[in-house]
mmCIF entry with sequence, helices, sheets and N, C-alpha, C, O atoms, coordinates in Angstrom:
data_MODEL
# 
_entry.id   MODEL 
# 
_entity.id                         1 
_entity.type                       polymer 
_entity.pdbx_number_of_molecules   1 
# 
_entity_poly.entity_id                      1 
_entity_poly.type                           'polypeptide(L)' 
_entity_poly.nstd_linkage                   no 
_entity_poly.nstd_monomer                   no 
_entity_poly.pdbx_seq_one_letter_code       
;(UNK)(UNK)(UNK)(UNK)(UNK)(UNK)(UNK)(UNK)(UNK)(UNK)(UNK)(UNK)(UNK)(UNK)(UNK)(UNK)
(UNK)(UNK)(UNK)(UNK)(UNK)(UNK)(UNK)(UNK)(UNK)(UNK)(UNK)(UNK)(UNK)(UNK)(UNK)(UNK)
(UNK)(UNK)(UNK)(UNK)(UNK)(UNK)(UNK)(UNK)(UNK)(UNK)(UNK)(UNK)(UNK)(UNK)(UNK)(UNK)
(UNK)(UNK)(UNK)
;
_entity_poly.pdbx_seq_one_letter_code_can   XXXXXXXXXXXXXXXXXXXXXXXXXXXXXXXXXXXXXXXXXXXXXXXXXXX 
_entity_poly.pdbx_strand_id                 A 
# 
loop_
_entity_poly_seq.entity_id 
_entity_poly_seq.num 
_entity_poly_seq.mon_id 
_entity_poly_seq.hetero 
1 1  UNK n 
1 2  UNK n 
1 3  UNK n 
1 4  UNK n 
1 5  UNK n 
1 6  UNK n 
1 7  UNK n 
1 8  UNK n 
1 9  UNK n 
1 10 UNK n 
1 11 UNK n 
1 12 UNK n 
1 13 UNK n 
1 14 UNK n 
1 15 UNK n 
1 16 UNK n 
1 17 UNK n 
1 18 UNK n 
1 19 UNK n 
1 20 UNK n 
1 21 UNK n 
1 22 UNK n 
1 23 UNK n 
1 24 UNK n 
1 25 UNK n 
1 26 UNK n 
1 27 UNK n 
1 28 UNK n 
1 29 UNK n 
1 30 UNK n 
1 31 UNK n 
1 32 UNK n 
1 33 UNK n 
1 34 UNK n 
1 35 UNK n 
1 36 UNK n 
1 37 UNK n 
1 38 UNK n 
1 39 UNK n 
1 40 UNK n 
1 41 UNK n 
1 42 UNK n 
1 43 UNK n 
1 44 UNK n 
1 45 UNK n 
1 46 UNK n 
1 47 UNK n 
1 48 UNK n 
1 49 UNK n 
1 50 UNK n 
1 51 UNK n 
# 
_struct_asym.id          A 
_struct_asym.entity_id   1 
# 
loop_
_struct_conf.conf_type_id 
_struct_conf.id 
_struct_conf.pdbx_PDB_helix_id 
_struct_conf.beg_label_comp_id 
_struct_conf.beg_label_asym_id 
_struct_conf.beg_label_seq_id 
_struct_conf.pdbx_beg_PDB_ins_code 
_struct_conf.end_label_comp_id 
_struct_conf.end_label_asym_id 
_struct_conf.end_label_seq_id 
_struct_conf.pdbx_end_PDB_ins_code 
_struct_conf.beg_auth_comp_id 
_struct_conf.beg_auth_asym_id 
_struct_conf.beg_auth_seq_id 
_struct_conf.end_auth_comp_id 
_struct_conf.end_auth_asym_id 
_struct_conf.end_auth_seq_id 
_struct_conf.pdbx_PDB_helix_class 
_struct_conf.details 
_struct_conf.pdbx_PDB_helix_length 
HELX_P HELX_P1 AA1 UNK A 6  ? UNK A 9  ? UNK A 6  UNK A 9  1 ? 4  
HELX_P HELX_P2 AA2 UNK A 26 ? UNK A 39 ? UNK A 26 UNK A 39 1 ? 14 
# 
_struct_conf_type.id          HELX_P 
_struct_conf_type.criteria    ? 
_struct_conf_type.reference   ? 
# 
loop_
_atom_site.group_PDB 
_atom_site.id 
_atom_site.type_symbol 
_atom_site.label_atom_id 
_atom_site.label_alt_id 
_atom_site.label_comp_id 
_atom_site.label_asym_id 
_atom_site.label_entity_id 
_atom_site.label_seq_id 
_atom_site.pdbx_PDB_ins_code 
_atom_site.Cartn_x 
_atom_site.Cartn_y 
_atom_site.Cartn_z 
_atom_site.occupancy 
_atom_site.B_iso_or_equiv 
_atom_site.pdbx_formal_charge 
_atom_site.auth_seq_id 
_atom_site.auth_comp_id 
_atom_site.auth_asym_id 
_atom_site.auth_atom_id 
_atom_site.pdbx_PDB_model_num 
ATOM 1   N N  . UNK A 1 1  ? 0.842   -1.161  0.000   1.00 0.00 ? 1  UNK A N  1 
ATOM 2   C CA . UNK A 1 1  ? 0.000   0.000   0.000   1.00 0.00 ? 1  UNK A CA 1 
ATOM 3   C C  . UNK A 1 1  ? 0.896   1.235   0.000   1.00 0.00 ? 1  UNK A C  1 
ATOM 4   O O  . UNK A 1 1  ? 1.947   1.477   0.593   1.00 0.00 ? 1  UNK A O  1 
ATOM 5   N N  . UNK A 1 2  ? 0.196   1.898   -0.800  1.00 0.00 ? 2  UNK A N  1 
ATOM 6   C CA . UNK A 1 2  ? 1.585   3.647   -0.738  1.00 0.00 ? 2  UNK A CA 1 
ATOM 7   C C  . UNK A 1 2  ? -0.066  4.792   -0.267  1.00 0.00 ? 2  UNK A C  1 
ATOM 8   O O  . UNK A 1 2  ? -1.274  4.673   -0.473  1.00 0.00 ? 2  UNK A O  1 
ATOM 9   N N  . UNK A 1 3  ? 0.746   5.737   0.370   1.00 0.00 ? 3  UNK A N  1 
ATOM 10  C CA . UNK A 1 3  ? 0.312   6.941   0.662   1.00 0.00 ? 3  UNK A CA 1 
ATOM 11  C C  . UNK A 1 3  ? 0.815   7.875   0.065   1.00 0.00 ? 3  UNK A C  1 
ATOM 12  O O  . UNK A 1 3  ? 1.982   8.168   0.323   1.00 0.00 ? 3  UNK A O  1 
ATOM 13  N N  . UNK A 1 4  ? 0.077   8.612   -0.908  1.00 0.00 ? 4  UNK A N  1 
ATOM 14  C CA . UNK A 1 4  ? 0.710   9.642   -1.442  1.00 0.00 ? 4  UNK A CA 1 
ATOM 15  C C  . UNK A 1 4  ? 0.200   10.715  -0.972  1.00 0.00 ? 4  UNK A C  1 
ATOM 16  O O  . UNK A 1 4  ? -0.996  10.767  -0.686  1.00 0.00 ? 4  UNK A O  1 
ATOM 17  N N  . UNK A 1 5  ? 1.318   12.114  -0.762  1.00 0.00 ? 5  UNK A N  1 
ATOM 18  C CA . UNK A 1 5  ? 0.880   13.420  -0.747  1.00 0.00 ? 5  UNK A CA 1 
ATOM 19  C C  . UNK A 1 5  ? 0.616   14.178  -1.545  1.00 0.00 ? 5  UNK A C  1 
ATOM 20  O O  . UNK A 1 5  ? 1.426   15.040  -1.883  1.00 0.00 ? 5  UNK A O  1 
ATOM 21  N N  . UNK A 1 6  ? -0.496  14.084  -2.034  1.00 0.00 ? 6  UNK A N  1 
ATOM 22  C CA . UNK A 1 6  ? -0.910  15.005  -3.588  1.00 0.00 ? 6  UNK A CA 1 
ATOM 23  C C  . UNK A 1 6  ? 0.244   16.789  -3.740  1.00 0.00 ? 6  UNK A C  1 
ATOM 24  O O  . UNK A 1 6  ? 0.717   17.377  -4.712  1.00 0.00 ? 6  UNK A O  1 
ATOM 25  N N  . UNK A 1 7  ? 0.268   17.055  -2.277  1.00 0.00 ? 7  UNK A N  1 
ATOM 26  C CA . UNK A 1 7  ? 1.004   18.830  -2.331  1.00 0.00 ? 7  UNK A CA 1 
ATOM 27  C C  . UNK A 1 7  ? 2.524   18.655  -2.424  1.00 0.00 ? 7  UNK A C  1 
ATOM 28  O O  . UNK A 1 7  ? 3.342   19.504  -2.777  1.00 0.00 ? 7  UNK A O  1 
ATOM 29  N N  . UNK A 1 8  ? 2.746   17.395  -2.043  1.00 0.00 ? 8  UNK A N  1 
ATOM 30  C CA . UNK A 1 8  ? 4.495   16.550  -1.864  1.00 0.00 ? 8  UNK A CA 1 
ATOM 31  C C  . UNK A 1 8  ? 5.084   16.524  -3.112  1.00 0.00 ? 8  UNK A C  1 
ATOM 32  O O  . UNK A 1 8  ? 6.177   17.014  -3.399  1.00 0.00 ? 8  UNK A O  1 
ATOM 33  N N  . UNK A 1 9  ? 4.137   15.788  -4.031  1.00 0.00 ? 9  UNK A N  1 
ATOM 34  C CA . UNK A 1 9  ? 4.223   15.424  -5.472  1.00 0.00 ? 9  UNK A CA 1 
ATOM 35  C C  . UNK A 1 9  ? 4.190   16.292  -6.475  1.00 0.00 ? 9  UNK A C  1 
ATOM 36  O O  . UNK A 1 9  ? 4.875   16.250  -7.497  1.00 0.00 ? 9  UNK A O  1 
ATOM 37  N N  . UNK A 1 10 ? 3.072   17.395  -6.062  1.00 0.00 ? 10 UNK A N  1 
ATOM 38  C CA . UNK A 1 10 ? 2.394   19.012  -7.088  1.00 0.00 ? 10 UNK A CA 1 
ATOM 39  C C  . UNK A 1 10 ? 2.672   18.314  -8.451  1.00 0.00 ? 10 UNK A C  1 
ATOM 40  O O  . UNK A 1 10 ? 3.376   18.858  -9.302  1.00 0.00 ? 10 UNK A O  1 
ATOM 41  N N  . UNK A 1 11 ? 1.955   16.781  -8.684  1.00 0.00 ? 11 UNK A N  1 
ATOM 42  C CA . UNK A 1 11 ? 1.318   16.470  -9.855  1.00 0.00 ? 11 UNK A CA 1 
ATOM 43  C C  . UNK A 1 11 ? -0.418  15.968  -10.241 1.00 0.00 ? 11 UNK A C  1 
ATOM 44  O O  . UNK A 1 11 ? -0.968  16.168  -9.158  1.00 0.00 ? 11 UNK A O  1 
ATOM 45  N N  . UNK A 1 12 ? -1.048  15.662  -10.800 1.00 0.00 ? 12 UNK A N  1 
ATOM 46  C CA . UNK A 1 12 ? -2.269  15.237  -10.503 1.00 0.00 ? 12 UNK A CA 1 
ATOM 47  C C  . UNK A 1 12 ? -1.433  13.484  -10.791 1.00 0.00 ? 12 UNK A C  1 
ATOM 48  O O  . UNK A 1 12 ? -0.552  13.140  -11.580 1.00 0.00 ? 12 UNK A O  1 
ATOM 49  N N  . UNK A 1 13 ? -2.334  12.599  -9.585  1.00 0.00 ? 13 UNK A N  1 
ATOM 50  C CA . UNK A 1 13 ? -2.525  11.391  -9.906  1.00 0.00 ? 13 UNK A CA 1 
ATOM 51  C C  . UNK A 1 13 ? -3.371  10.448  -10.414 1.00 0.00 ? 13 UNK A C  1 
ATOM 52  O O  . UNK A 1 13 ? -4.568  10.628  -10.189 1.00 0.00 ? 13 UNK A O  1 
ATOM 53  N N  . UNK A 1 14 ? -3.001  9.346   -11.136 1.00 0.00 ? 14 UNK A N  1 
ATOM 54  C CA . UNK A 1 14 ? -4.022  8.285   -11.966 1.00 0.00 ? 14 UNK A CA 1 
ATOM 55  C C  . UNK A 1 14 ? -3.772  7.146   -10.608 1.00 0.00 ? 14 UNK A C  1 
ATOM 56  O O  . UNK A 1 14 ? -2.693  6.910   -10.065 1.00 0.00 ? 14 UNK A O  1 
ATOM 57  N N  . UNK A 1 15 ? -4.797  6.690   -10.352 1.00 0.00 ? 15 UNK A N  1 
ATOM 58  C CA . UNK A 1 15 ? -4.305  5.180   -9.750  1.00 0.00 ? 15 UNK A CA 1 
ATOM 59  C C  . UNK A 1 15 ? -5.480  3.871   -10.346 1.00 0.00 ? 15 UNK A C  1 
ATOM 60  O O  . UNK A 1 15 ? -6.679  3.879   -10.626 1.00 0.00 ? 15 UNK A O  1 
ATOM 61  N N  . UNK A 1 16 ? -4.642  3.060   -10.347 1.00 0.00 ? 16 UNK A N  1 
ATOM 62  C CA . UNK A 1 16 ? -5.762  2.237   -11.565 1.00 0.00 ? 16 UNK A CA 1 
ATOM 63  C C  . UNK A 1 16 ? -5.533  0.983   -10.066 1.00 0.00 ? 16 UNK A C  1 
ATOM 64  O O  . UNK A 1 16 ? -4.497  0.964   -9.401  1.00 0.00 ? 16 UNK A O  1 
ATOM 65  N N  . UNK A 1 17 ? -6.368  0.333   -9.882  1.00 0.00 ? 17 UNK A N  1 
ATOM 66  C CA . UNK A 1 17 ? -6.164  -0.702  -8.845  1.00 0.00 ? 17 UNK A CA 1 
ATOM 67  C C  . UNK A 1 17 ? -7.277  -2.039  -9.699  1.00 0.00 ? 17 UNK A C  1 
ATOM 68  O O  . UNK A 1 17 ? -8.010  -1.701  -10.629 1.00 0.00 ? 17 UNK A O  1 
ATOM 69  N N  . UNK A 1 18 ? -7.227  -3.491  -9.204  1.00 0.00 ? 18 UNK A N  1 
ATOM 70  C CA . UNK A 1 18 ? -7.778  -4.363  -9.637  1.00 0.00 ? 18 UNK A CA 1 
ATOM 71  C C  . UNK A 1 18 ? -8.225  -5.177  -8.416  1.00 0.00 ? 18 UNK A C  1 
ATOM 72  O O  . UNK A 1 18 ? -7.437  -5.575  -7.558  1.00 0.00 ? 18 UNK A O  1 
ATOM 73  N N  . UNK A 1 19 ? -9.966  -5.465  -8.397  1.00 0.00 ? 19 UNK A N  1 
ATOM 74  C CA . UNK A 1 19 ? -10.285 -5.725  -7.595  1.00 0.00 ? 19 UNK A CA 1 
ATOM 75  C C  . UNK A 1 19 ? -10.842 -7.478  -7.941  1.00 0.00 ? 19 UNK A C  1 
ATOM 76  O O  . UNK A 1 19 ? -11.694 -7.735  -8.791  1.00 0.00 ? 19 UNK A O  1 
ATOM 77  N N  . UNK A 1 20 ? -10.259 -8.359  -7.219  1.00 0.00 ? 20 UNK A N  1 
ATOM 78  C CA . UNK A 1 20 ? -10.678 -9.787  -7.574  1.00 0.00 ? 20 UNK A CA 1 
ATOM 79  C C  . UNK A 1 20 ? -11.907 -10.152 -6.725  1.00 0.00 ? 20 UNK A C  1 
ATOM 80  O O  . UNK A 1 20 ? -11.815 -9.904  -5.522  1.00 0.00 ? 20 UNK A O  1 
ATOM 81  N N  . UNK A 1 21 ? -13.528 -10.941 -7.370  1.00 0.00 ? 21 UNK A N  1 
ATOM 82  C CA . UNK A 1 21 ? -14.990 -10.614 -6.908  1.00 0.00 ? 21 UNK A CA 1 
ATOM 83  C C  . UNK A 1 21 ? -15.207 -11.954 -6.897  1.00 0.00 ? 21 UNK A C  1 
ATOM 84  O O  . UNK A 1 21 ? -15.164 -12.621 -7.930  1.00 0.00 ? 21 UNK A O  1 
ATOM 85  N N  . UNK A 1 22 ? -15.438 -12.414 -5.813  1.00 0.00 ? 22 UNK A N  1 
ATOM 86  C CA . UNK A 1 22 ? -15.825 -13.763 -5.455  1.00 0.00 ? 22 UNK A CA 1 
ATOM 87  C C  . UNK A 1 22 ? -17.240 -14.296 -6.401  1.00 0.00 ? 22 UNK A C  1 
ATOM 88  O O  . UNK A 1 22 ? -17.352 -15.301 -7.102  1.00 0.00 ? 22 UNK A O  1 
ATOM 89  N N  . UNK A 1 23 ? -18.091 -13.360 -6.153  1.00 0.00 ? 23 UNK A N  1 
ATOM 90  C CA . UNK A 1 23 ? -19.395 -13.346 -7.099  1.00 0.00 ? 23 UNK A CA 1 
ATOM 91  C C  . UNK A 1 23 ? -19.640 -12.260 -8.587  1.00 0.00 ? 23 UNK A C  1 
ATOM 92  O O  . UNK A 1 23 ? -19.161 -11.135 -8.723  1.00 0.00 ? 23 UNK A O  1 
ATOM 93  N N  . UNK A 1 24 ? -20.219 -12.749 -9.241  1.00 0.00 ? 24 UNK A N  1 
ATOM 94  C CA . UNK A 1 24 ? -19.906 -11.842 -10.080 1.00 0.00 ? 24 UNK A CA 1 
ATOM 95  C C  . UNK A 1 24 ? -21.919 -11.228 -10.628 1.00 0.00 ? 24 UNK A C  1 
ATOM 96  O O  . UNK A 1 24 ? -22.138 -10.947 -11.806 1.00 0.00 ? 24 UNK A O  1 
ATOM 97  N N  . UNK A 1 25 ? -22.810 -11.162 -9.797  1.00 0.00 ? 25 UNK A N  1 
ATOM 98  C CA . UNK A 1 25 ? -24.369 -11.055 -9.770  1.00 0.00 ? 25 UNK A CA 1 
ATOM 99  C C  . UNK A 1 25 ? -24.387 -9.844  -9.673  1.00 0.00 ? 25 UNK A C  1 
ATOM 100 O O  . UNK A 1 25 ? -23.419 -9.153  -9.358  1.00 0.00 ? 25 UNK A O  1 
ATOM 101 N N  . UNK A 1 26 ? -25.952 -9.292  -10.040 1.00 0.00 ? 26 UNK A N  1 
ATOM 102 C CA . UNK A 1 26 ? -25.777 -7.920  -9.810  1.00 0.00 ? 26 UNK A CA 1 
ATOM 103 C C  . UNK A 1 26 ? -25.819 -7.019  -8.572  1.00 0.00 ? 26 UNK A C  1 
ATOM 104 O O  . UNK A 1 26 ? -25.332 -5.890  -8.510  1.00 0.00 ? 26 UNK A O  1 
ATOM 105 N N  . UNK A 1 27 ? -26.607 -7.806  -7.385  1.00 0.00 ? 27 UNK A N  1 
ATOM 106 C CA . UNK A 1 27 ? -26.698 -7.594  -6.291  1.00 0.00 ? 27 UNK A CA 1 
ATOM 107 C C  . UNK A 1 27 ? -25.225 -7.381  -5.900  1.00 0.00 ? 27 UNK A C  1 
ATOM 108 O O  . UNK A 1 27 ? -24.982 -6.181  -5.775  1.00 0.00 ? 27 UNK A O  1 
ATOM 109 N N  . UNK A 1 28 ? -24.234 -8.131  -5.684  1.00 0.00 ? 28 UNK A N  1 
ATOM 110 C CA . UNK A 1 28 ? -22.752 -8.278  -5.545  1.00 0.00 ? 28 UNK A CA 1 
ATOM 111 C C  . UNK A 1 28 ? -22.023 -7.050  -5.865  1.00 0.00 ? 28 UNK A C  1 
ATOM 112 O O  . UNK A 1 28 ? -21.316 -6.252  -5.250  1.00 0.00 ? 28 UNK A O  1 
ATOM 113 N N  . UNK A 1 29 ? -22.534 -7.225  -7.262  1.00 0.00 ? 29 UNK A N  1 
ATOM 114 C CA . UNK A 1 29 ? -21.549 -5.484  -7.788  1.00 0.00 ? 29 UNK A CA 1 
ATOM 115 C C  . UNK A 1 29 ? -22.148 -4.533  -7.195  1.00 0.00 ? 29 UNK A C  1 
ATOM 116 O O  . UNK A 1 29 ? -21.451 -3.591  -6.819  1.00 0.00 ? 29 UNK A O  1 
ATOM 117 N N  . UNK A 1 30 ? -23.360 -4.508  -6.985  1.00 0.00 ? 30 UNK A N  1 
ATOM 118 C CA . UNK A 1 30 ? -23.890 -2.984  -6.449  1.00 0.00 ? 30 UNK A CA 1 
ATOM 119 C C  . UNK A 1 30 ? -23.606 -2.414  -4.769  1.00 0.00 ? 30 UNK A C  1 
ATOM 120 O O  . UNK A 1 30 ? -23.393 -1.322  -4.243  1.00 0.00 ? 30 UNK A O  1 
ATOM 121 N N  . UNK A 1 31 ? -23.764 -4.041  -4.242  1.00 0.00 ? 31 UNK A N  1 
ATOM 122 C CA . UNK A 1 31 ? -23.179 -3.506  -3.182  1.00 0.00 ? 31 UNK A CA 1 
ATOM 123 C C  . UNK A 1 31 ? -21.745 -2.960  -3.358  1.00 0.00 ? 31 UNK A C  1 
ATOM 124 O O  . UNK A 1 31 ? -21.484 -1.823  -2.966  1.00 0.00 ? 31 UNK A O  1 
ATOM 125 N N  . UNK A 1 32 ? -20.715 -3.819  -3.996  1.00 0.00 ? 32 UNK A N  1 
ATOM 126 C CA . UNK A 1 32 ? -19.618 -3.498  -3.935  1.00 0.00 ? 32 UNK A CA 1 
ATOM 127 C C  . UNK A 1 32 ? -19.181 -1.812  -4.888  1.00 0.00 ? 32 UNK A C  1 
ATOM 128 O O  . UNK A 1 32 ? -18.213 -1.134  -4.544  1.00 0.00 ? 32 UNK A O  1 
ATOM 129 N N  . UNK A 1 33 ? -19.722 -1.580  -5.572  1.00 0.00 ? 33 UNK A N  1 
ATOM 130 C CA . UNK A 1 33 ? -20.084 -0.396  -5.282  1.00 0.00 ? 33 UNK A CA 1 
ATOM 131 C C  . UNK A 1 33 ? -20.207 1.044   -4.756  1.00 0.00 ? 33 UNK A C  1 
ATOM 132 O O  . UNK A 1 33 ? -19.581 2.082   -4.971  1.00 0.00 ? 33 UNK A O  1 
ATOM 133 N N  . UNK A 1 34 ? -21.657 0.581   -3.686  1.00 0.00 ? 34 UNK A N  1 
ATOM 134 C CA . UNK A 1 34 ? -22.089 1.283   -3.182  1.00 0.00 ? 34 UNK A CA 1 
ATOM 135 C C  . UNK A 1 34 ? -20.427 1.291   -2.072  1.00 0.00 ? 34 UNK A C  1 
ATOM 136 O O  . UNK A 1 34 ? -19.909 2.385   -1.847  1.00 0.00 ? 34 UNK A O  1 
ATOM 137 N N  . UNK A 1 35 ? -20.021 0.476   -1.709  1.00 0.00 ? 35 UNK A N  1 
ATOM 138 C CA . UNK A 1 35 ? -19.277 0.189   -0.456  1.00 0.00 ? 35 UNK A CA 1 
ATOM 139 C C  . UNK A 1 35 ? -18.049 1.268   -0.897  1.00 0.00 ? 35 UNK A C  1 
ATOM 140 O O  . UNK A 1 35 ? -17.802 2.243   -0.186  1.00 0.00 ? 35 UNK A O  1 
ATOM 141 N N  . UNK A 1 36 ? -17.319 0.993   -2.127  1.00 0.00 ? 36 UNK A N  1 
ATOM 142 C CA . UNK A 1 36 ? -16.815 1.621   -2.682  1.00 0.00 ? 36 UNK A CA 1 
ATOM 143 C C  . UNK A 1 36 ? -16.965 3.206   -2.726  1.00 0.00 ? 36 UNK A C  1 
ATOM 144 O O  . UNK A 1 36 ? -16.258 3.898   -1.993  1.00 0.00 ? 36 UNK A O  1 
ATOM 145 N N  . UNK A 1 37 ? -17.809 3.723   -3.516  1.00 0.00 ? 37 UNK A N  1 
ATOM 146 C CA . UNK A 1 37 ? -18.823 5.035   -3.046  1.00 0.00 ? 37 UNK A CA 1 
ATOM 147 C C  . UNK A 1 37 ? -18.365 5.828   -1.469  1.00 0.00 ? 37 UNK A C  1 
ATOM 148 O O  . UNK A 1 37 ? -17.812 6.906   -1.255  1.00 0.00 ? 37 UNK A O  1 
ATOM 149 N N  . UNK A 1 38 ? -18.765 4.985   -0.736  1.00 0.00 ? 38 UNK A N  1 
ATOM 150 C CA . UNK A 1 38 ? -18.782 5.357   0.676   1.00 0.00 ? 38 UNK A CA 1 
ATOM 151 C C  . UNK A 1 38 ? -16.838 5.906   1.291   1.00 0.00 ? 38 UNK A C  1 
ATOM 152 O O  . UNK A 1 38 ? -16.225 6.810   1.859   1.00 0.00 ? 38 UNK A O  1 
ATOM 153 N N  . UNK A 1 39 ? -16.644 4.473   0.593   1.00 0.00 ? 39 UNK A N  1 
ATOM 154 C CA . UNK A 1 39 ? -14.962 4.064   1.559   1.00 0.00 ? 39 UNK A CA 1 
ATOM 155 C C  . UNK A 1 39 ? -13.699 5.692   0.078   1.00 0.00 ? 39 UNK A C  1 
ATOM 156 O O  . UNK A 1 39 ? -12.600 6.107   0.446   1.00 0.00 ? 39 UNK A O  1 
ATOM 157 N N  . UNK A 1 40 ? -14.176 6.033   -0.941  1.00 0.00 ? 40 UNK A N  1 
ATOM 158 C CA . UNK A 1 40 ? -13.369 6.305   -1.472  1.00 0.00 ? 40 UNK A CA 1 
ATOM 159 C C  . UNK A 1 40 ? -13.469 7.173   -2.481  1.00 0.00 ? 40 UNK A C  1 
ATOM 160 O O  . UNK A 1 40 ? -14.291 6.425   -3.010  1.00 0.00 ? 40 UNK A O  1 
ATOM 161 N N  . UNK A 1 41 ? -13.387 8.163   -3.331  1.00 0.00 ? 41 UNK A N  1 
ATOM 162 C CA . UNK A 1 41 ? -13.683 9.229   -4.036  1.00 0.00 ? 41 UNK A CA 1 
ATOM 163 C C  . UNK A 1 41 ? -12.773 8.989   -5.428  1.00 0.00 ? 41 UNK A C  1 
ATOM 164 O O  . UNK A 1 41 ? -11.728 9.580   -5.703  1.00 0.00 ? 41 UNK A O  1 
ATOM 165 N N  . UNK A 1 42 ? -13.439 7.980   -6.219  1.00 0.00 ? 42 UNK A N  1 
ATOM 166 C CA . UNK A 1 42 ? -13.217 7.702   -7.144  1.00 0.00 ? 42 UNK A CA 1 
ATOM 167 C C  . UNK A 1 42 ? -13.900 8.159   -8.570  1.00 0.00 ? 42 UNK A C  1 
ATOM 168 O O  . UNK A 1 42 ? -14.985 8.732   -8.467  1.00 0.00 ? 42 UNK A O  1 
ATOM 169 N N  . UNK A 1 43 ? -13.569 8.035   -9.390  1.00 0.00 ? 43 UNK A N  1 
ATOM 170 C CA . UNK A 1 43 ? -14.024 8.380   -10.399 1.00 0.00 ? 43 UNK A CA 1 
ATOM 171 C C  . UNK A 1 43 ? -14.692 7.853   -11.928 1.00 0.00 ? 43 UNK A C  1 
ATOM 172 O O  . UNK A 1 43 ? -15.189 8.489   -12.857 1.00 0.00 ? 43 UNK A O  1 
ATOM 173 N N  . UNK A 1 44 ? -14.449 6.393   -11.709 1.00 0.00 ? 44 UNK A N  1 
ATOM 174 C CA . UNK A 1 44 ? -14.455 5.451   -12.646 1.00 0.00 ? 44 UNK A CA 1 
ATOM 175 C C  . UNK A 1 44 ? -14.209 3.948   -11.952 1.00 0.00 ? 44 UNK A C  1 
ATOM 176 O O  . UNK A 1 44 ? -13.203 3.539   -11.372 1.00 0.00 ? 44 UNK A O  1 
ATOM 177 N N  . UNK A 1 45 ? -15.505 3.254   -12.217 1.00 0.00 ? 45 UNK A N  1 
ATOM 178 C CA . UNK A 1 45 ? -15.396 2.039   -11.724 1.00 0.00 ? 45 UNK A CA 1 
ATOM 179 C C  . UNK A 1 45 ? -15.010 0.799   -13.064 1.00 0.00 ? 45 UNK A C  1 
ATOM 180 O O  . UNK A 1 45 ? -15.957 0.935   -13.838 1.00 0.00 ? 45 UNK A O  1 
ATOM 181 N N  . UNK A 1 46 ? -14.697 0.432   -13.257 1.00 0.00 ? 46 UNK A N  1 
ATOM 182 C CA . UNK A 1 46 ? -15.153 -0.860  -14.753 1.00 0.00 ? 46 UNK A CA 1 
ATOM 183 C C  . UNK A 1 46 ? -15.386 -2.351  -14.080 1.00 0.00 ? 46 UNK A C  1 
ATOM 184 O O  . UNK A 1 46 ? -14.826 -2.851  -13.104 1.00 0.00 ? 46 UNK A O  1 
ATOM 185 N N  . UNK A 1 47 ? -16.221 -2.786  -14.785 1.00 0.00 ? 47 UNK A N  1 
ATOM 186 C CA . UNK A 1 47 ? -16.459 -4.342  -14.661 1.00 0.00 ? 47 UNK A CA 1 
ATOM 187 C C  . UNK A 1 47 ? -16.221 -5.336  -15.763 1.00 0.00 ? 47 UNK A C  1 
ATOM 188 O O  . UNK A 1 47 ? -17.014 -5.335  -16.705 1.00 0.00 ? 47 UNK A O  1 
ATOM 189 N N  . UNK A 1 48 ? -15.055 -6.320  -15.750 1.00 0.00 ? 48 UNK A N  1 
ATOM 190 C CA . UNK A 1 48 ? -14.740 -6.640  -16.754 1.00 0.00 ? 48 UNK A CA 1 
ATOM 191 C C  . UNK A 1 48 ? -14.883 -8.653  -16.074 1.00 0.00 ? 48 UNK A C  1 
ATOM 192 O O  . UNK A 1 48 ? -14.540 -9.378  -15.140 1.00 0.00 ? 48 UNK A O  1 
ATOM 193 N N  . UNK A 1 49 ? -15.565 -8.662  -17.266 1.00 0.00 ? 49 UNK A N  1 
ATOM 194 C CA . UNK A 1 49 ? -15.385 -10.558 -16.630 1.00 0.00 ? 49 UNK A CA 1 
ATOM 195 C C  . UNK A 1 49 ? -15.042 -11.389 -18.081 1.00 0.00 ? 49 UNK A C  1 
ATOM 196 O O  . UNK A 1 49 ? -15.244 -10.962 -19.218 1.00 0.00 ? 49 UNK A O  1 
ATOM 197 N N  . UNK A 1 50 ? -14.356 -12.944 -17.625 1.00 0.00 ? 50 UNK A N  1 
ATOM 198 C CA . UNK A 1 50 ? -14.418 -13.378 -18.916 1.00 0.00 ? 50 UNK A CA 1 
ATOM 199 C C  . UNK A 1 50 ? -15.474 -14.477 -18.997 1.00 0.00 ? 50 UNK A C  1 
ATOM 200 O O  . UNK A 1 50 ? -16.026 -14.998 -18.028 1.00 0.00 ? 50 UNK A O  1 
ATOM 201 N N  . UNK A 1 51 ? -15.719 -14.807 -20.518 1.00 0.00 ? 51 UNK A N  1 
ATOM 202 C CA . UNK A 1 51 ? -16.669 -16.242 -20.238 1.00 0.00 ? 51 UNK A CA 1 
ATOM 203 C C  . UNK A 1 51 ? -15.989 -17.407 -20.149 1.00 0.00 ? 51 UNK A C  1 
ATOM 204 O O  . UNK A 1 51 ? -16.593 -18.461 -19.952 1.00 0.00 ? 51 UNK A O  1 
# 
């Protein structure tokens, strides 16, 4: 895990992270989500699965 100081750095940051989903339903994503939402000020979620 890193902590960055956005005023330390005086750049804008990208952070791309990958989240592995035990379930993949819609109930599942929405909570995860919503949880998301709450815990973090993001800007872009994606949902990518394979068949």
């Amino acid at each position: 895990m890193a902590i960055l100081d956005k005023k330390q750095i005086d750049r804008s940051i990208t952070v791309i992270c990958q989240v592995s989903m035990r379930y993949h339903n819609e109930a599942f994503i929405e909570n995860l989500r919503h949880r998301y939402r709450v815990w973090m000020k993001y800007r872009e979620c994606y949902h990518l699965a394979d068949k």
